[in-house]
BALOBA-1460 file (C-alpha; in Angstrom, 3 decimals):
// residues 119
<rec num="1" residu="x" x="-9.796" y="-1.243" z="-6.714"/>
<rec num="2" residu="x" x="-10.306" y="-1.714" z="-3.062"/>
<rec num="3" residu="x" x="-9.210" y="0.857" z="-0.058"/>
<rec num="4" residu="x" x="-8.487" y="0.018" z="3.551"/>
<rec num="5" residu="x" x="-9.327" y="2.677" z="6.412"/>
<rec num="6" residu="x" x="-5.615" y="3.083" z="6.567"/>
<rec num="7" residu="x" x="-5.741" y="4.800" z="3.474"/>
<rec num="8" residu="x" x="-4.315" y="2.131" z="1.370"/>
<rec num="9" residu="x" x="-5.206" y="0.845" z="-2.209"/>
<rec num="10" residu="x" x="-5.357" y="-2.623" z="-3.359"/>
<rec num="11" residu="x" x="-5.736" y="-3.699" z="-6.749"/>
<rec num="12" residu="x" x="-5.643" y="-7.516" z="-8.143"/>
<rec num="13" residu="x" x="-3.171" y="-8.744" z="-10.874"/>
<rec num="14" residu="x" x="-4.121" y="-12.274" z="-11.429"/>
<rec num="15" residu="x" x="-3.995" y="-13.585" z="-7.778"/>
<rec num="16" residu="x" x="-1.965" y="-11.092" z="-6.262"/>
<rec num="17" residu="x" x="-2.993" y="-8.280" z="-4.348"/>
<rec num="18" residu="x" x="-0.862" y="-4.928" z="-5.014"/>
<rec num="19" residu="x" x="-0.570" y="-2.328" z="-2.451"/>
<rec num="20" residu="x" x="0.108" y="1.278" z="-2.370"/>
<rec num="21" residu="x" x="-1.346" y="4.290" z="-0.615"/>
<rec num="22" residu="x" x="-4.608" y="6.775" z="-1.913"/>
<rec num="23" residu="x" x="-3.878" y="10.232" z="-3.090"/>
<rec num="24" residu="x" x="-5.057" y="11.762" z="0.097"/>
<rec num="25" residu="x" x="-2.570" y="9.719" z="2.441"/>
<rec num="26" residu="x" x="-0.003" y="11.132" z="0.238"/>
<rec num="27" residu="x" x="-0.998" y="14.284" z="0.388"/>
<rec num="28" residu="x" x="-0.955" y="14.237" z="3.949"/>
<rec num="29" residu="x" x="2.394" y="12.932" z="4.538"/>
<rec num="30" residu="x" x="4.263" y="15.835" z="2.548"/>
<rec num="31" residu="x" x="7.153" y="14.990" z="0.356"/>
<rec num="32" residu="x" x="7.842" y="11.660" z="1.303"/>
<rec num="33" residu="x" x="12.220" y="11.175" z="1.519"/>
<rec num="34" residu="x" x="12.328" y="7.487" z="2.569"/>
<rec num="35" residu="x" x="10.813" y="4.100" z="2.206"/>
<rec num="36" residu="x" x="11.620" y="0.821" z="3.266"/>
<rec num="37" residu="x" x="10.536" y="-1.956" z="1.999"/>
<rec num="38" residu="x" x="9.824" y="-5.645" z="3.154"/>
<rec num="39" residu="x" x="11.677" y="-8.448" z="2.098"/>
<rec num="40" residu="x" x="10.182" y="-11.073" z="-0.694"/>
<rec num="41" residu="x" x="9.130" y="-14.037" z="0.033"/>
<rec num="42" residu="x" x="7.731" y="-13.142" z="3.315"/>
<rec num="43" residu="x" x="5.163" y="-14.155" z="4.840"/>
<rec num="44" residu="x" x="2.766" y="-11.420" z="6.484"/>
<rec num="45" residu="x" x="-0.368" y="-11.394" z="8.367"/>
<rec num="46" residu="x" x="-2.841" y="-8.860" z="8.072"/>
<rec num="47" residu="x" x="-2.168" y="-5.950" z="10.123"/>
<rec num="48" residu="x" x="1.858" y="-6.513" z="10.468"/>
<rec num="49" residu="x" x="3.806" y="-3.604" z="9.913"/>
<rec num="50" residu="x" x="5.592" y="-4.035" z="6.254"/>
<rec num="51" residu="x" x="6.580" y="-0.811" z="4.939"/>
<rec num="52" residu="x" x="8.086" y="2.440" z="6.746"/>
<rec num="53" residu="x" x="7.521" y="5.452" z="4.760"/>
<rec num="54" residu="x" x="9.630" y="8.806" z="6.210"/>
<rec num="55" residu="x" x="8.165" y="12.020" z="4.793"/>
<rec num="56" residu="x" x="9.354" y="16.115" z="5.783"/>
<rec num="57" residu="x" x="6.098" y="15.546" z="8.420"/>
<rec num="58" residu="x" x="6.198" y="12.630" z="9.906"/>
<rec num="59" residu="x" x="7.003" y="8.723" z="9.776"/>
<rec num="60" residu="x" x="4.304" y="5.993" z="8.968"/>
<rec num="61" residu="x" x="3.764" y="2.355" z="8.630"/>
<rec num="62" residu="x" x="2.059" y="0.642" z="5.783"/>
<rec num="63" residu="x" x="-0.037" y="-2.656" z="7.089"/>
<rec num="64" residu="x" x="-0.265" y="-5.444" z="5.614"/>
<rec num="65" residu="x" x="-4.025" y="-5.624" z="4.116"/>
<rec num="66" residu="x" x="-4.322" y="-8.865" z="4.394"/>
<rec num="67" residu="x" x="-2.774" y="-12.787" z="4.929"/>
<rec num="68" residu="x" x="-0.459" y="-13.739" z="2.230"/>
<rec num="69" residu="x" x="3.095" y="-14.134" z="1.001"/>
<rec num="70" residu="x" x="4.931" y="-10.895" z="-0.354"/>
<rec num="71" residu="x" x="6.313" y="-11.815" z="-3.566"/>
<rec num="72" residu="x" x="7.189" y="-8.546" z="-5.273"/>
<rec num="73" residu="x" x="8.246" y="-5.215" z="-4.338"/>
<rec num="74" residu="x" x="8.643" y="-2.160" z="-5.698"/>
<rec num="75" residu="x" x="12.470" y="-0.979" z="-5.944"/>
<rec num="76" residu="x" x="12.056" y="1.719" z="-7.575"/>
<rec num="77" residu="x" x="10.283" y="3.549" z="-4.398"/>
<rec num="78" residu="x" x="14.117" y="3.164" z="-2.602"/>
<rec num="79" residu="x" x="15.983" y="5.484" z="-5.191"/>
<rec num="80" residu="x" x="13.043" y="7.540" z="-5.590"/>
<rec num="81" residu="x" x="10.924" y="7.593" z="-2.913"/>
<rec num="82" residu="x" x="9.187" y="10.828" z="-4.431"/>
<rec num="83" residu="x" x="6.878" y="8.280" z="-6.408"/>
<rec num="84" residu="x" x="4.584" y="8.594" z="-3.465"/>
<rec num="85" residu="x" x="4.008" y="11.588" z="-4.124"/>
<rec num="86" residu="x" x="3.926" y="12.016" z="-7.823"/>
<rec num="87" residu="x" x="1.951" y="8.665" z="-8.613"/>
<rec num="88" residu="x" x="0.744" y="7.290" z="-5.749"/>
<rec num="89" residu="x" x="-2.114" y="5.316" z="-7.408"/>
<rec num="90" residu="x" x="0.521" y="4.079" z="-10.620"/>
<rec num="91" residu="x" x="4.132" y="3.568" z="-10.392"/>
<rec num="92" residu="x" x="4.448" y="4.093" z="-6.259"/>
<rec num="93" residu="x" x="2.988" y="0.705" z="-5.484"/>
<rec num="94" residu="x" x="4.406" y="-0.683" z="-2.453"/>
<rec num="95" residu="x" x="4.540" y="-4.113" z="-2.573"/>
<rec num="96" residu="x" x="2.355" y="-7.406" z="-3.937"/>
<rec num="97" residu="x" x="0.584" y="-9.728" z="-1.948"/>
<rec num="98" residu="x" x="0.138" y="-13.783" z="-2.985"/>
<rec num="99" residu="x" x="-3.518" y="-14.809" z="-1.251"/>
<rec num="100" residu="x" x="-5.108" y="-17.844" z="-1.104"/>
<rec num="101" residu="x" x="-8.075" y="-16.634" z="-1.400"/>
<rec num="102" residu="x" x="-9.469" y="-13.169" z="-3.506"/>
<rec num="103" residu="x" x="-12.787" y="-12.852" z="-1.822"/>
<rec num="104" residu="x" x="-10.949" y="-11.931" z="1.558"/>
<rec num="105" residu="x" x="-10.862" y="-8.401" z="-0.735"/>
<rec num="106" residu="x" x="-14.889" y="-7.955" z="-0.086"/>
<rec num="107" residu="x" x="-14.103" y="-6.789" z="3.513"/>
<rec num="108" residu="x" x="-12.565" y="-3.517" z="1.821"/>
<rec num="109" residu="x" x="-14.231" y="-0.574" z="0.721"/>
<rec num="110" residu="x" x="-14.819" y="0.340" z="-2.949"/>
<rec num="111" residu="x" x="-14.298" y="4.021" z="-4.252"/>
<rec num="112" residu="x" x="-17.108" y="5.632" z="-3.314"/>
<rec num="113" residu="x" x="-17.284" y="4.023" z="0.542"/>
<rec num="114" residu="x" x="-13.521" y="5.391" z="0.423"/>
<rec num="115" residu="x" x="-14.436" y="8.781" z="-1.286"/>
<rec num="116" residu="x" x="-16.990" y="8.929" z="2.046"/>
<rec num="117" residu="x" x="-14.983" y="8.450" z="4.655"/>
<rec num="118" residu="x" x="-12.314" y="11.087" z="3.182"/>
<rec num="119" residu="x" x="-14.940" y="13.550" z="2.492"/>
């Protein structure tokens, strides 16, 4: 698994890249009450805004990690956006990512760089 500064997670399934937020960004939003999520089949370059989360503190975006067409997302955060908050490194993933290419992940931190900059 692979963080961003922004607090987000990204783990591989064959070539996709799937995205969700750490523990600690969930911890800091509160109880999260809303997400929105992007359309499939989307095309995204890194750094556009693709998710809105809502939380009882504040609103926040989730970036897009990297280049790449967003071919799945997670429905299940809609009905029950509380997810976030219960499993935010499981079932709360956000959305997946189709990339050309996988080593565009070696610009990301690995647990211990993330662990670090949390600490």
């Amino acid at each position: 698994m692979k963080y961003t500064e922004d607090h987000e997670w990204l783990r591989v399934e064959g070539d996709l890249v799937v995205v969700g937020i750490t523990e600690h960004a969930a911890t800091q939003l509160g109880d999260v009450v809303f997400v929105e999520l992007p359309e499939t089949e989307t095309m995204v370059a890194s750094g556009d805004e693709v998710v809105v989360i809502e939380s009882v503190k504040a609103a926040s975006d989730i970036l897009a990690p990297v280049d790449g067409e967003i071919v799945e997302v997670n429905a299940k955060l809609v009905d029950a956006p509380g997810l976030v908050n219960d499993d935010p490194l499981g079932a709360a993933w956000f959305f997946k990512i189709k990339v050309d290419d996988l080593s565009v992940l070696d610009q990301f931190m690995d647990e211990d760089e993330y662990n670090d900059l949390i600490a």
